[in-house]
C-alpha positions in Angstrom: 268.7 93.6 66.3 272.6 93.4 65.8 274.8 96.0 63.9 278.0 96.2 63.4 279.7 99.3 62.9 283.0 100.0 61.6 285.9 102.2 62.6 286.9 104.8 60.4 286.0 105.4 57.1 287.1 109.3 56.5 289.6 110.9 54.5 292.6 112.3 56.0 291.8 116.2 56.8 288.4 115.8 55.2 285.2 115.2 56.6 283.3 113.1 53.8 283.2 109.4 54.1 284.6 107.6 51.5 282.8 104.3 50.7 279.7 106.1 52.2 276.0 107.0 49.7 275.3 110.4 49.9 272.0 111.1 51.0 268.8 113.3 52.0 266.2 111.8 54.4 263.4 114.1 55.1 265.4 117.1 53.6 268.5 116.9 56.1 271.7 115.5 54.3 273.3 112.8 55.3 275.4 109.4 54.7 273.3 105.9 53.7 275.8 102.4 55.7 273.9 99.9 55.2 270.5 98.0 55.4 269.0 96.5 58.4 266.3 94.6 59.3 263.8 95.1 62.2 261.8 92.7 64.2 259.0 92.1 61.5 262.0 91.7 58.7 261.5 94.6 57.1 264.2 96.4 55.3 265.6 100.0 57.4 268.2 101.8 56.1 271.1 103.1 59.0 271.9 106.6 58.1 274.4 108.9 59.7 273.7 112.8 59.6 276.3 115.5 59.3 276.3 116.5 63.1 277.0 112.5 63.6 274.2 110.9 64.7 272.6 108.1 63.5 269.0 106.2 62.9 267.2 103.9 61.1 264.7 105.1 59.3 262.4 103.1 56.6 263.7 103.5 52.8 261.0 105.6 51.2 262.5 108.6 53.6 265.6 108.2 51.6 266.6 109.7 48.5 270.1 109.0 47.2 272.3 112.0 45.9 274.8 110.6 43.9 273.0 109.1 41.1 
């Protein structure tokens, strides 16, 4: 599976992306990019926590934060 990921993305002397969902999967917070899909074609969501780190993990592990 392909991804593209994109440079960038913070605030000057903040640390909050800014076109980035807020999130909480499994209780730790982090930042929802964008959908993927896996082998089978089904939907993944690419997340990147707070310490940086990123995974794809399967959208009823999400829950948004900002609406």
């Amino acid at each position: 599976m392909g991804l593209i990921f994109r440079k960038g993305g913070l605030i000057p002397n903040s640390t909050a992306p800014t076109d980035l969902r807020p999130c909480e999967v499994d209780g730790d917070k982090a930042y929802f990019h964008r959908w993927a899909l896996d082998e089978e074609a089904k939907f993944l969501a690419l997340i990147e926590y707070l310490d940086g780190s990123v995974s794809l993990v399967h959208p009823e592990r999400v829950r948004f934060l900002d609406r």
